[in-house]
C-alpha positions as CSV (number, residue, x, y, z in Angstrom):
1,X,-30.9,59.0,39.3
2,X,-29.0,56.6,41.6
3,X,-29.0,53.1,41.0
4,X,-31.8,51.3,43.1
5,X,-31.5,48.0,43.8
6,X,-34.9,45.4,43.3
7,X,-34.8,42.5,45.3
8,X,-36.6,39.0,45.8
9,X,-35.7,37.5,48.7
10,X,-36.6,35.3,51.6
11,X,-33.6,35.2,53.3
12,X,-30.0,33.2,52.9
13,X,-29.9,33.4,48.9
14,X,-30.4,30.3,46.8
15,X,-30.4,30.2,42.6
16,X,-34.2,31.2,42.4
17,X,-33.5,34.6,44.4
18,X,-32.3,37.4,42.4
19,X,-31.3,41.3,43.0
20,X,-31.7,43.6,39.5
21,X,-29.7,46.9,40.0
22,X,-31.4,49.4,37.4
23,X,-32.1,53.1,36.6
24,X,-35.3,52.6,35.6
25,X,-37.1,54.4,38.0
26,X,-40.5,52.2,37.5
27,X,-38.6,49.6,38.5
28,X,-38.1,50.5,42.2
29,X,-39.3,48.0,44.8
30,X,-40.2,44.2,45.6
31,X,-43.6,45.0,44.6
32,X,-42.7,45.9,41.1
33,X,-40.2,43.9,40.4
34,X,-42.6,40.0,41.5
35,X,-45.4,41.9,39.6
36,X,-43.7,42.6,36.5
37,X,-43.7,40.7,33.7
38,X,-39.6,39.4,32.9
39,X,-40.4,40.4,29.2
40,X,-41.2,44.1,30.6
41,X,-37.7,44.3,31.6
42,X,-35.4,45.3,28.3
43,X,-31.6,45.2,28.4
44,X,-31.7,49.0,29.1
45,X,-33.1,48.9,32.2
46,X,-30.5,45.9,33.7
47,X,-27.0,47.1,34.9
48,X,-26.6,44.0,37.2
49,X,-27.6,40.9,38.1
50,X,-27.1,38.7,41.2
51,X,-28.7,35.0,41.7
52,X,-28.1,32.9,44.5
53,X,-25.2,35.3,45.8
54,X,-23.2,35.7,42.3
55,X,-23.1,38.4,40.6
56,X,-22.1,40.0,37.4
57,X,-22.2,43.1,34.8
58,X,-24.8,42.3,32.0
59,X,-25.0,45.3,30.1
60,X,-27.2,44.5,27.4
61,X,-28.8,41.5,29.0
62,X,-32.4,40.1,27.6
63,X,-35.6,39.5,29.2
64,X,-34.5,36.1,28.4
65,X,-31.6,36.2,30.0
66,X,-33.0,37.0,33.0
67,X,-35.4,34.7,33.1
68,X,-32.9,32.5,32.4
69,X,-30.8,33.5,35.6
70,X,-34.4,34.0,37.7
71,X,-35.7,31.0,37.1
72,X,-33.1,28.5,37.0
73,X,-31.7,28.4,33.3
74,X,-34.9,26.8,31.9
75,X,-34.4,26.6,28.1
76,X,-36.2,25.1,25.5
77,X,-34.6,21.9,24.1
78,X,-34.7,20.6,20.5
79,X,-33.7,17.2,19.2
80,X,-31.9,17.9,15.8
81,X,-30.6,15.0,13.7
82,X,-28.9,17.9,11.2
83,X,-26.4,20.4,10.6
84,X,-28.1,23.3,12.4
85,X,-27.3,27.2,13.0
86,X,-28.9,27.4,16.8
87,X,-30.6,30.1,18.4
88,X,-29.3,31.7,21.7
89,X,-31.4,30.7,24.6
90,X,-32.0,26.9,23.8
91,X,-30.6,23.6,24.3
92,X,-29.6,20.6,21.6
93,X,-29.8,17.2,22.2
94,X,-27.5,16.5,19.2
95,X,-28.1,12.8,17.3
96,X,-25.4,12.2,14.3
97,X,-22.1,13.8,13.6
98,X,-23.4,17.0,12.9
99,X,-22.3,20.8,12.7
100,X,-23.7,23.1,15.3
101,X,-23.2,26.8,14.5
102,X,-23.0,29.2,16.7
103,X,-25.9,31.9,16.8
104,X,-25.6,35.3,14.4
105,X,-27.5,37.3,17.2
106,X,-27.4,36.8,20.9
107,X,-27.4,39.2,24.0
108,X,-24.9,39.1,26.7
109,X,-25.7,36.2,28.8
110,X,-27.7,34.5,26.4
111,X,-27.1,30.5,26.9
112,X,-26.6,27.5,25.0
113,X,-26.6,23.5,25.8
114,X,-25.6,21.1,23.9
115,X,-25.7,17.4,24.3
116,X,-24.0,14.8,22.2
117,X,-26.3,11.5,22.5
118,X,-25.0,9.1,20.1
119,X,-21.9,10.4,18.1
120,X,-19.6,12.9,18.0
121,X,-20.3,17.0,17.2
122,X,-18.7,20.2,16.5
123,X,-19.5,23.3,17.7
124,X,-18.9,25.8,14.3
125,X,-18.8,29.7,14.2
126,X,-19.2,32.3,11.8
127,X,-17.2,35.0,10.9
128,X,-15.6,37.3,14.0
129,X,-17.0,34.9,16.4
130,X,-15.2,33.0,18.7
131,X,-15.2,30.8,22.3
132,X,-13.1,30.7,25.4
133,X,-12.8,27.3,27.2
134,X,-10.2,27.0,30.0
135,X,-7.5,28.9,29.3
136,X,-7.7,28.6,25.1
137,X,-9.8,30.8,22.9
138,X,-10.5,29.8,19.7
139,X,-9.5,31.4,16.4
140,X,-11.5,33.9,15.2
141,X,-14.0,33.1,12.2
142,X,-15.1,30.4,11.0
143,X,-12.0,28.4,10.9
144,X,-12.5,28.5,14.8
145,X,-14.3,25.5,16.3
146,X,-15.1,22.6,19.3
147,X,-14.9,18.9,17.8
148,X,-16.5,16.5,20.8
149,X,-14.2,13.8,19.9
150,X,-15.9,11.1,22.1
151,X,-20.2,10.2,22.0
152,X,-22.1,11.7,25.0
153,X,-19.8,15.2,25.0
154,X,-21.6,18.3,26.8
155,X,-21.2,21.4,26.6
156,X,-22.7,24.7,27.9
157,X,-22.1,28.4,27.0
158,X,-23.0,32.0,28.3
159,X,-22.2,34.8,25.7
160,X,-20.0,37.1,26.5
161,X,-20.0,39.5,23.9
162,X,-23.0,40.6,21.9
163,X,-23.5,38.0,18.2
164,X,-19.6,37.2,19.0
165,X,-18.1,36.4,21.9
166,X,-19.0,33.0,24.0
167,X,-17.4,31.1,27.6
168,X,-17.7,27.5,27.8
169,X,-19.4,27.3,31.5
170,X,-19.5,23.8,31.6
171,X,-18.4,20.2,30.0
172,X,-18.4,16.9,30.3
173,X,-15.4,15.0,27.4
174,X,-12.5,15.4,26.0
175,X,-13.1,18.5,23.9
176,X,-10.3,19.8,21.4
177,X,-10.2,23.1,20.6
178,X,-9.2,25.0,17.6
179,X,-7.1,27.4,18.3
């Protein structure tokens, strides 16, 4: 079956308009697509997204992800004051010097925020992981890492590659990479 294209919109596109391209052959119309739960909509059934007039290929994207995209990037946030291993899909409001480790699992265009509020952080990975930020990638394990070297440091990622691979989308600092 062709690809058939699912779209909300109300005219000139702006970030809470989406269009879901999809072989799912439930999903074929705006009626389907406003009345269907995100969560009924698996990584299987997404071939690509477009919000606000960008696009991209998110094979393997999450109901979350979507949501994420069709709603406007809402993410839970949590205050940690600890060394913590995160979990895709969530923002950090990060008090201390602390350690924040990248997720073990996470979908293609999974997100995470982090937010340095009164020291400095580093953003750790585990082993095969590794981030892109401008024109640097970082090395590959757990050697690899981001050190905000100044208080009040953001930073926000999309992954790229399934458990491994993540983009820096966003900062705010002087971030040093390890490369």
């Amino acid at each position: 079956m062709a690809n058939s294209a699912l779209a909300k919109d109300t005219g000139a596109p702006t970030n809470a308009e989406y269009i879901v391209k999809t072989d799912n052959p439930t999903l074929t119309n705006d009626t389907a697509l406003d009345a269907l739960p995100v969560a009924a909509i698996t990584g299987a059934d997404i071939i690509m997204v477009q919000v606000g007039g960008l696009g991209g290929e998110l094979e393997g994207a999450t109901a979350q992800s979507i949501a994420n995209l069709a709603g406007g990037g809402l993410l839970p946030w949590n205050a940690v004051a600890i060394n913590t291993t995160m979990v895709a899909d969530n923002g950090y409001i990060i008090s201390g010097n602390r350690e924040m480790t990248l997720p073990a699992a996470s979908a293609v265009g999974a997100i995470l925020r982090l937010v340095g509020d009164d020291d400095i952080f580093t953003l750790k990975q585990a082993a095969g992981q590794y981030v892109g930020f401008n024109t640097n990638v970082t090395t590959i394990g757990a050697s690899g890492s981001i050190i905000a070297i100044e208080v009040g440091q953001t930073l926000e990622l999309v992954c790229r590659e399934a458990n491994l691979g993540w983009r820096v989308i966003s900062s705010v600092g002087n971030l040093f990479t390890i490369v």
